[in-house]
C-alpha positions in Angstrom: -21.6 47.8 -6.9 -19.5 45.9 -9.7 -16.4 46.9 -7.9 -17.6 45.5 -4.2 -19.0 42.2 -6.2 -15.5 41.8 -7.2 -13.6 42.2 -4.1 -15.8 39.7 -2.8 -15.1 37.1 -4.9 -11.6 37.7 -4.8 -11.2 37.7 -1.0 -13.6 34.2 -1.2 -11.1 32.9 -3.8 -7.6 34.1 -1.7 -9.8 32.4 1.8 -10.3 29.2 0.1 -6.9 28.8 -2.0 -5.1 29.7 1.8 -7.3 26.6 3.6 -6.6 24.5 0.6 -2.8 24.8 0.7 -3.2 24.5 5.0 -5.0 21.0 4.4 -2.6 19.6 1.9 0.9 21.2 3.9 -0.6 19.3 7.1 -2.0 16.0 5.0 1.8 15.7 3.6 3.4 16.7 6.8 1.6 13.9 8.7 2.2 11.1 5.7 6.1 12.1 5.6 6.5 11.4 9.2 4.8 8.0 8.8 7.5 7.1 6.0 10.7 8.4 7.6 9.3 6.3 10.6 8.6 2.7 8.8 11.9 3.3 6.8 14.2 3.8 9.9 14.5 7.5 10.0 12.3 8.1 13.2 12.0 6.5 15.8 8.3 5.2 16.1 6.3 7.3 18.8 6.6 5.7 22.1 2.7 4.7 23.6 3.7 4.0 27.1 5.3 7.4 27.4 3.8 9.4 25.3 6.7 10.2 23.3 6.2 13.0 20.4 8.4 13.6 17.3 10.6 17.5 17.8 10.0 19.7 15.0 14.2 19.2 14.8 14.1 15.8 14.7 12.1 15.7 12.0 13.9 18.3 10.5 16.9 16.6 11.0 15.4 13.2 9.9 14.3 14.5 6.5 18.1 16.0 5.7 19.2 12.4 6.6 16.6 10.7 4.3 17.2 13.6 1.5 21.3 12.8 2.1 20.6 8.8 1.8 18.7 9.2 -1.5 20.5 11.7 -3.5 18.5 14.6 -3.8 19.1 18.2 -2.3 19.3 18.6 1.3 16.6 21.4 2.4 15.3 19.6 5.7 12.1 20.4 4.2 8.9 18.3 2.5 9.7 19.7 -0.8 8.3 18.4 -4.4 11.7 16.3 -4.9 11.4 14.7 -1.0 7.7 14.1 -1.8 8.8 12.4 -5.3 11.5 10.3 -3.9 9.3 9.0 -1.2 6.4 7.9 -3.5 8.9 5.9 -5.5 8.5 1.9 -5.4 11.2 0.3 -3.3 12.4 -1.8 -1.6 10.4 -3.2 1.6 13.3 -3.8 4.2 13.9 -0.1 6.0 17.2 2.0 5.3 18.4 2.5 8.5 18.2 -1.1 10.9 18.5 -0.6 14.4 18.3 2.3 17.1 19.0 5.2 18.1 22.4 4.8 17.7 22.5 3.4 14.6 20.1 6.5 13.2 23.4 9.0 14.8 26.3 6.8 12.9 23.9 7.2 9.7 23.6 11.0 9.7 27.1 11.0 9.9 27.7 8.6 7.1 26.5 8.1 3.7 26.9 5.0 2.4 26.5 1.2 2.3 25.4 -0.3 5.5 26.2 -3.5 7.3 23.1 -5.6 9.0 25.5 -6.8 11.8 25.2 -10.3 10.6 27.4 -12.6 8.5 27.9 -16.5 6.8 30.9 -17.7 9.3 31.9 -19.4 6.4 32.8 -18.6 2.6 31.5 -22.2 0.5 27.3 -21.6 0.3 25.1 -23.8 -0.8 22.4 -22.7 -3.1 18.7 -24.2 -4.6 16.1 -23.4 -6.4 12.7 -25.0 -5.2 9.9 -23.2 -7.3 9.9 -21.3 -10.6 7.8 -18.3 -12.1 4.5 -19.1 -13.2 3.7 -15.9 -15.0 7.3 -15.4 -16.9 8.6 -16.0 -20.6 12.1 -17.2 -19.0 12.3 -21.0 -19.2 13.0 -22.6 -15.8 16.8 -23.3 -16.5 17.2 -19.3 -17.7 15.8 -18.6 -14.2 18.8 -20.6 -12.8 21.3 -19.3 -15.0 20.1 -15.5 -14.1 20.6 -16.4 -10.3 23.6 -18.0 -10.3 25.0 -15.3 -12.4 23.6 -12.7 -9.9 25.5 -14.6 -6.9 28.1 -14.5 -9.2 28.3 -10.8 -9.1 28.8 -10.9 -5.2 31.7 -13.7 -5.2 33.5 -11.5 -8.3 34.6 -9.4 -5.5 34.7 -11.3 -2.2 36.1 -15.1 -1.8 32.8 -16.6 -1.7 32.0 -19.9 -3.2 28.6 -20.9 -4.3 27.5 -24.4 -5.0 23.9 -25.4 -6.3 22.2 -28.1 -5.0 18.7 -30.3 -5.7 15.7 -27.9 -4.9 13.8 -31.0 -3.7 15.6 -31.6 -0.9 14.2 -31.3 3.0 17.2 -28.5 3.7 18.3 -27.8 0.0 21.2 -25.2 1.2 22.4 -21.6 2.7 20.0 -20.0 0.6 16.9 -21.0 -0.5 15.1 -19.3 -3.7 11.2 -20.0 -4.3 8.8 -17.9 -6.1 5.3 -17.5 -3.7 2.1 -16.1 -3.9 0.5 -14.2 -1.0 0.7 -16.2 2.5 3.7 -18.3 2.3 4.5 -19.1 6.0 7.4 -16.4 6.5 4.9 -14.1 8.0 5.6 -11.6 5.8 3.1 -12.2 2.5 2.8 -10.9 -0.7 -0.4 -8.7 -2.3 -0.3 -10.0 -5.5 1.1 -8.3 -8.7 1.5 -5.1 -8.3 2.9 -4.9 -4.6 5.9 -5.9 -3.0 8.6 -7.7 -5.5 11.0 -9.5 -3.2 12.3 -10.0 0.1 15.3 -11.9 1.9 16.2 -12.7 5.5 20.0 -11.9 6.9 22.7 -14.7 7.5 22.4 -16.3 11.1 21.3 -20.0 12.5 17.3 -19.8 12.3 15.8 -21.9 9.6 14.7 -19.1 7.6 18.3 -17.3 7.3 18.8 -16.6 3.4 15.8 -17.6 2.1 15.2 -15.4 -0.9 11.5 -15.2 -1.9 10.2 -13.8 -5.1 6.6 -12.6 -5.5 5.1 -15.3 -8.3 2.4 -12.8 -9.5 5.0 -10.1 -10.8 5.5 -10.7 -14.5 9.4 -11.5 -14.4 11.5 -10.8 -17.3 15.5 -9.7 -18.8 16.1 -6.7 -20.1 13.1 -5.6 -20.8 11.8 -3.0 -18.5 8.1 -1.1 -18.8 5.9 -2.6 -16.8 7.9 -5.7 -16.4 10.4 -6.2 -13.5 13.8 -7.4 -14.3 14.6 -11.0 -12.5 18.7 -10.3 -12.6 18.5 -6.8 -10.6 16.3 -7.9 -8.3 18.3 -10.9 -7.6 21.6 -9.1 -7.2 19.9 -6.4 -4.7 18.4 -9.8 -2.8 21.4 -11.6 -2.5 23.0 -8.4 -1.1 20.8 -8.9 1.9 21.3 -12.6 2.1 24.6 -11.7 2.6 24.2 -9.5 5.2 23.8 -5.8 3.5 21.4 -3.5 4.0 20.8 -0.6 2.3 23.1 1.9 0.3 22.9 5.2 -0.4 24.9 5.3 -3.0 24.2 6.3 -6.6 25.2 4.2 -8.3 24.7 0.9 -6.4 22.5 -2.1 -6.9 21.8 -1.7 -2.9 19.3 1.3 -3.0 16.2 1.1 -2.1 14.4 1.9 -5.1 13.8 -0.4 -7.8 16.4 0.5 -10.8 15.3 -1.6 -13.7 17.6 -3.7 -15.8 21.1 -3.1 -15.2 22.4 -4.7 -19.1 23.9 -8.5 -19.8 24.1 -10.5 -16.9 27.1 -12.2 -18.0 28.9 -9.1 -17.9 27.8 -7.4 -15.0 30.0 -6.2 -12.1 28.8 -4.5 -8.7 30.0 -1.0 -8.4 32.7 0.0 -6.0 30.4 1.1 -3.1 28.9 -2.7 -3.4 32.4 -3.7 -3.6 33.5 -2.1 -0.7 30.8 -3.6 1.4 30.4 -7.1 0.4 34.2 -6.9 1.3 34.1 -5.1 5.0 32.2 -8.4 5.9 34.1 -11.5 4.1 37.5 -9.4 2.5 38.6 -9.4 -1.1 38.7 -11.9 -3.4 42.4 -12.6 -4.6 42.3 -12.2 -8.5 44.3 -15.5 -8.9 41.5 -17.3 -6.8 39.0 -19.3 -9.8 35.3 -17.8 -9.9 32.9 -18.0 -6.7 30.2 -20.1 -8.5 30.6 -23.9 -9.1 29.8 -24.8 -11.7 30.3 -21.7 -13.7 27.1 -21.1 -15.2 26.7 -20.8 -19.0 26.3 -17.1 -21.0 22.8 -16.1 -21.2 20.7 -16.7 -24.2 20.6 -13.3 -26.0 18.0 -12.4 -26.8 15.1 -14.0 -24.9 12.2 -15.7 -27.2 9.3 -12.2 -27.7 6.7 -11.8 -25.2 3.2 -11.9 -25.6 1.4 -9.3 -25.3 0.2 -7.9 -22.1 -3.1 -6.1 -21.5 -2.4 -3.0 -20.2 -2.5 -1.9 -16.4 -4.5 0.7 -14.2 -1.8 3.4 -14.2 -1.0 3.8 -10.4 -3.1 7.9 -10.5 -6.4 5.7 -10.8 -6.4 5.4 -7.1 -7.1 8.9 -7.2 -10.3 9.5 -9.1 -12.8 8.0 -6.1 -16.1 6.0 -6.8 -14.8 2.9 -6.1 -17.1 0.1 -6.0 -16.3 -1.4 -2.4 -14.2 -0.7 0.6 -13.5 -2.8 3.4 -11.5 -2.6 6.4 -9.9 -6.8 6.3 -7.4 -7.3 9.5 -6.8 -3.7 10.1 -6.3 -2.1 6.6 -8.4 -1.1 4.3 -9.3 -2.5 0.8 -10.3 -0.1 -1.9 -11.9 -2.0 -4.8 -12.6 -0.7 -8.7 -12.9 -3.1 -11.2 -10.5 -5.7 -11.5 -8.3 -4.1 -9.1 -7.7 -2.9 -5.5 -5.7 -0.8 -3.4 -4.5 -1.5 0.2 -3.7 1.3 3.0 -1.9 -0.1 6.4 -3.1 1.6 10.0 -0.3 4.0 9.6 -1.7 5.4 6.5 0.7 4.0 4.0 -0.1 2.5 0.8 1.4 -1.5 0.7 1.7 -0.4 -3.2 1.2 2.8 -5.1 0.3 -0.1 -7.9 -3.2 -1.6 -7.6 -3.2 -5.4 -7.9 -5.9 -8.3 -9.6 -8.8 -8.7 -7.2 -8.8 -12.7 -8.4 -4.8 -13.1 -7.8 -5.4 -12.3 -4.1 -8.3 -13.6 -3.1 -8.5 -17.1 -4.7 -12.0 -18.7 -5.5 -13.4 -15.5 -6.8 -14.7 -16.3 -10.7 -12.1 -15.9 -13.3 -12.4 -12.6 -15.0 -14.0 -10.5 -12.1 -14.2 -7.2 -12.8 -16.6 -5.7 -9.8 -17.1 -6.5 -6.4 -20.3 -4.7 -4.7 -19.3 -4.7 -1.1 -17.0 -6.8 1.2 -16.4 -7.2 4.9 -14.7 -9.1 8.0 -17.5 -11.0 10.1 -16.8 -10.1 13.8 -18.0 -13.4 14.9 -15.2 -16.1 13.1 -12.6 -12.9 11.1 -14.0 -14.7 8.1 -14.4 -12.0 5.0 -17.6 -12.1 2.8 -17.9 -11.1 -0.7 -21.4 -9.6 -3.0 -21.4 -9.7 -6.6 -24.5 -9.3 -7.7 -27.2 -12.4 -6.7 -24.6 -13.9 -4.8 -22.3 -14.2 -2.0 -18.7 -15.7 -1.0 -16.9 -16.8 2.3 -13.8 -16.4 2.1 -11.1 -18.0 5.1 -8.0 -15.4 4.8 -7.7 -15.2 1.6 -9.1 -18.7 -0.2 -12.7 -19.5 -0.8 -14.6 -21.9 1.5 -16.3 -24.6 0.6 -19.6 -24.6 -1.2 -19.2 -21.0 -2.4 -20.9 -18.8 -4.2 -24.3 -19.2 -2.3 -27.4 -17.0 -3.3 -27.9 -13.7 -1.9 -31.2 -15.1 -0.9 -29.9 -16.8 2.0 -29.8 -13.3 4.0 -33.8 -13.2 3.3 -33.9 -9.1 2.6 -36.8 -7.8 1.3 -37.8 -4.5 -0.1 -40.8 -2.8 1.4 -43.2 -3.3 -1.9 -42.0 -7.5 -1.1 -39.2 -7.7 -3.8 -36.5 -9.8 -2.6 -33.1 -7.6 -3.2 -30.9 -8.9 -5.4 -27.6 -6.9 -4.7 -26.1 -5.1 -2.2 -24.6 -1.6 -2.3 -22.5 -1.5 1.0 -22.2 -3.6 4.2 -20.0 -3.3 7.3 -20.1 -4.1 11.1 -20.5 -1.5 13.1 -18.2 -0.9 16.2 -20.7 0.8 18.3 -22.9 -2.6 18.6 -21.3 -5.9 16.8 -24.1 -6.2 14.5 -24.0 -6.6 10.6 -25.4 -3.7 8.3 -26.1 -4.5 4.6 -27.6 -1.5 2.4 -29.5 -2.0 -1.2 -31.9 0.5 -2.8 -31.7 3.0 0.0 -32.5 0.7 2.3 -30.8 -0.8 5.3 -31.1 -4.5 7.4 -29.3 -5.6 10.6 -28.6 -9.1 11.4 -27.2 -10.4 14.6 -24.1 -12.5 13.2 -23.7 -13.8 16.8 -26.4 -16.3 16.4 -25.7 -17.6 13.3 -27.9 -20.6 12.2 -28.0 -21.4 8.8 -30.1 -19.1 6.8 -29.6 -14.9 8.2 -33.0 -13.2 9.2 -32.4 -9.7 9.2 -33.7 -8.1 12.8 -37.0 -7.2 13.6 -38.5 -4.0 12.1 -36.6 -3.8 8.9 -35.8 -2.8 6.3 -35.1 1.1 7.4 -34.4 3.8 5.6 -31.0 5.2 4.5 -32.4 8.7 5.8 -31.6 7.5 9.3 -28.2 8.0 9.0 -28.6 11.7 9.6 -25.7 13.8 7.9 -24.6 10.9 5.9 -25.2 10.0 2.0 -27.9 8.3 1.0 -27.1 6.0 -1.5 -23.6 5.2 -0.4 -20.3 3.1 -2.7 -19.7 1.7 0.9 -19.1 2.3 4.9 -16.3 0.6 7.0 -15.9 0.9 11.0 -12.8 2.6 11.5 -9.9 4.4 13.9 -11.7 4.5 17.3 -15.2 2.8 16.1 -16.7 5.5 14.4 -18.7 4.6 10.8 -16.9 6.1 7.3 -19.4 6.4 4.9 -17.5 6.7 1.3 -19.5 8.4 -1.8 -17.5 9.5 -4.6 -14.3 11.2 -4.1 -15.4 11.9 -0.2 -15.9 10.6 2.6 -18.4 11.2 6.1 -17.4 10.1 9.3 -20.0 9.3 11.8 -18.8 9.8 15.5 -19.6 8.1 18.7 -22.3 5.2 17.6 -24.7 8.8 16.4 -26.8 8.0 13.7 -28.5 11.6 14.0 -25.5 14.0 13.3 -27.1 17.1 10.9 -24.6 18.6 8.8 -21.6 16.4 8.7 -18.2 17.9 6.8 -16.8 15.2 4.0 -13.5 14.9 3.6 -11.4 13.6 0.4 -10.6 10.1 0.1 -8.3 10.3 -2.3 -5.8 12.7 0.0 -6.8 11.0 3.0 -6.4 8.0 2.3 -4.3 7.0 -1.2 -1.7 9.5 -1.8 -3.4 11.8 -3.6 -3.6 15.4 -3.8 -6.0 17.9 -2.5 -9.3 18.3 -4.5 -10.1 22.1 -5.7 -12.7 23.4 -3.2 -15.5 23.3 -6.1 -15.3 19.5 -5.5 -16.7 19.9 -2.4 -19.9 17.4 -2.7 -23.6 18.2 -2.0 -25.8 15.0 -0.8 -28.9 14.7 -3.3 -31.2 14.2 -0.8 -30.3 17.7 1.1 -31.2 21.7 0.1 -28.3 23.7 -1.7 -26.4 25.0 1.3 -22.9 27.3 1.7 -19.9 23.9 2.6 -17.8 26.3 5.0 -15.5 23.5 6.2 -12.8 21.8 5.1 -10.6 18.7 6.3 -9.3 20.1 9.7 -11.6 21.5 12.4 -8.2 23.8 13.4 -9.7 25.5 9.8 -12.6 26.9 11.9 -11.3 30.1 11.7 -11.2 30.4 8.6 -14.6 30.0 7.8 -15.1 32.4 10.4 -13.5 35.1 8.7 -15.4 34.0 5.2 -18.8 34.5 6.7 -17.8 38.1 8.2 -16.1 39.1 5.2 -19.2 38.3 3.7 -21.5 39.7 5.8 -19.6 43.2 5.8 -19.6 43.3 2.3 -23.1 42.6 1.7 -23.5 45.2 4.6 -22.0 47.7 2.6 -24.2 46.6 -0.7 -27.3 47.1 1.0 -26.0 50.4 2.2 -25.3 51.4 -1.0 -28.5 50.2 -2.7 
């Protein structure tokens, strides 16, 4: 009897370590072929025709990505490849241009060219905004860029002449430090998130502008959670320039963030950067003076000692669930915990494996916010509502409008005993019909956001009952419309999707948010959630209906064995 107990339990434990391994190999699998495609490795699947990704391209796309980044070439998601991609970078993608570009690459390793080019060697320069978050003095910040251009006309007969950042043109290449939208179309999230970007050489009015992200905490020399101004710059002005990407290690043209590379005053690029800045404007005679005028003044060494920082949400956070809202804004979706939030794009990429401030992003919110209770977009205008606590707030993109916070009273929800509600727990609009859901208490109204007059009355006959949504947990962190329209319902570290407009669904499989959706890895099976408000039941399913099968054989290895214990009783 003992002895059949056992083999039991061990054939459960081999069944369920086998489907756990299946979900995670395909969850990676799918998430590596997204990267290799936003980076330039792949090309992106064609909608019109239908056009899938070979098992040998990918193969073949994942030696070429291993190759560029320095690490053994398997042509395999290993634990190094998996590393290397979940390290912060650089935005811009390592292989620009098409198919024909992705053939020249395989075959080489090294720096690349955008194709574009200053048709003339004497640039003008300017500064037009400075850090706001930084303990480098504004003239430090100009010394540290001009010593980073510097770097590039070392090797190459470039000349580089500051002018006035007030100006209406001020110059080739234009430094500012922005927050969020800053009318390049390409914002940034806030600290946290992207650090930098810069546009190649040509004639549009944007060419060279070099933008910093103002809510990074810039610094020199000093690396932990800081980034260093210098490197970045360098790497920057590479692209303004006209480089993209190296592979080369070392060389200040990688993708990945490196951290401070030592005194600016004495830094030189290495010979790959060399080689490259010099393929598109030739080499610098030694007997020509320096390519910055004027030539800037050494550093100030060291730098006055920072304050102290409060310490950060380290980036596995993301991972423990329970978040307090989520929110699908513009076609990504917002998960919120304290202070912080994380964002994941359509393509299932994280914008940062970094959280960033809640209040940095979305501007109006009080200082010092530390929980959100539920967000969403309104169908009707795109404009995004915030609840925290007794109130509310309208937000247009991402600054607050006018006369916000109002009370939560305006939305005139009552509880079934007549108590007004004074928080919610989850809202969202659902796909299926345009209206706006908002949950509190285990209760559910729906308001008609079409006919918007004022004060919101929630439609006739509610409040309802969570216990509607059939399948689904009752007292949810949040739900979001999603993918093809159908409701997710986030508890915990899991997830329920709700297909087709159903609200009456029985036993619906959760799924983990954390691998799903942020990065993470696979929960242990145990995690597996039961809803409070259903009877103790046997959770044969896991993330992937092709997993059937498995639970299949579970339940007839289980019934044969407990077979043979009857038998044997």
């Amino acid at each position: 009897m003992e002895l059949l107990l056992w083999m039991m339990m061990m054939m459960m434990m081999m069944i369920l370590n086998f489907t756990g391994r299946a979900v995670g190999q395909s969850n990676q699998y799918s998430r590596a072929v997204d990267w290799l495609s936003r980076y330039g490795y792949l090309p992106p699947p064609d909608p019109r025709t239908s056009k899938l990704q070979t098992k040998e391209g990918i193969e073949q796309a994942i030696r070429v990505m291993q190759r560029f980044g320095g690490i053994q070439e398997t042509g395999l998601i290993d634990s190094e490849t998996l590393k290397l991609m979940s390290t912060p970078r650089c935005s811009l993608p390592d292989i620009v241009g098409g198919e024909e570009m992705r053939r020249r690459r395989r075959r080489r390793k090294r720096y690349a060219l955008s194709g574009l080019k200053w048709h003339k060697t004497d640039l003008t320069w300017s500064v037009h905004s400075f850090p706001s978050r930084s303990s480098i003095r504004p003239e430090e910040v100009k010394i540290l860029l001009a010593l980073a251009l510097k770097a590039w006309s070392d090797a190459a007969p470039l000349n580089f002449r500051e002018l006035p950042g007030d100006g209406e043109a001020g110059g080739d290449i234009r430094v500012s430090f922005a927050s969020l939208l800053h009318n390049d179309g390409y914002p940034f999230d806030g600290q946290g998130g992207t650090l930098a970007h810069a546009f190649f050489p040509g004639m549009d009015e944007v060419c060279g502008d070099t933008h910093f992200d103002d809510h990074e905490t810039w610094s020199y020399r000093e690396g932990g959670s800081t980034t260093d101004l210098f490197t970045v710059a360098v790497h920057e002005f590479g692209h303004a320039l006209g480089l993209s990407h190296s592979s080369t290690d070392p060389s200040i043209m990688r993708p990945y963030y490196q951290g401070p590379v030592g005194d600016a005053s004495q830094y030189k690029l290495d010979l790959d950067d060399r080689l490259a800045i010099q393929q598109l404007y030739g080499a610098r005679d030694d007997t020509q003076p320096g390519g910055v005028n004027p030539d800037p003044p050494l550093f100030p060494t060291p730098l006055p000692p920072r304050p102290t920082r409060l310490p950060e949400p380290s980036s596995d956070e993301r991972c423990q669930g329970s978040f307090d809202a989520v929110a699908n804004i513009r076609g990504e979706v917002f998960f919120f915990r304290g202070a912080h939030f994380w964002r994941t794009k359509r393509d299932g990429s994280l914008v940062s494996l970094r959280p960033a401030v809640i209040t940095n992003f979305w501007i109006g919110l009080p200082t010092g916010t530390n929980k959100v209770d539920a967000v969403y977009e309104r169908k009707s205008d795109s404009k995004i509502i915030f609840f925290i606590g007794s109130q509310y707030w309208v937000f247009s993109d991402t600054k607050v409008m006018s006369g916000y916070p109002r009370p939560l009273s305006d939305w005139r929800m009552t509880m079934p005993s007549g108590a007004a509600v004074d928080r919610v727990d989850a809202a969202f609009v659902w796909a299926h019909n345009g209206k706006t859901y908002l949950f509190s208490g285990g209760q559910f109204w729906r308001f008609d956001e079409s006919q918007r007059t004022g004060n919101q009355e929630p439609d006739p006959g509610y409040p309802r009952s969570n216990d509607v949504w059939t399948g689904m947990p009752t007292h949810m962190d949040d739900v979001i419309t999603w993918g093809e329209g159908d409701a997710y319902f986030f508890k915990g570290d899991f997830y329920w999707v709700m297909k087709d407009g159903g609200i009456n669904q029985e036993y619906v499989s959760p799924k983990a948010t954390g691998m799903d959706w942020l990065r993470c890895p696979s929960p242990p099976p145990t995690a597996v959630p039961q809803d409070p408000g259903k009877p103790k039941e046997c959770i044969c399913a896991f993330n992937r209906s092709s997993l059937r099968n498995d639970c299949l054989l579970l339940v007839a290895v289980m019934l044969i064995i407990s077979g043979l214990i009857s038998v044997n009783n």
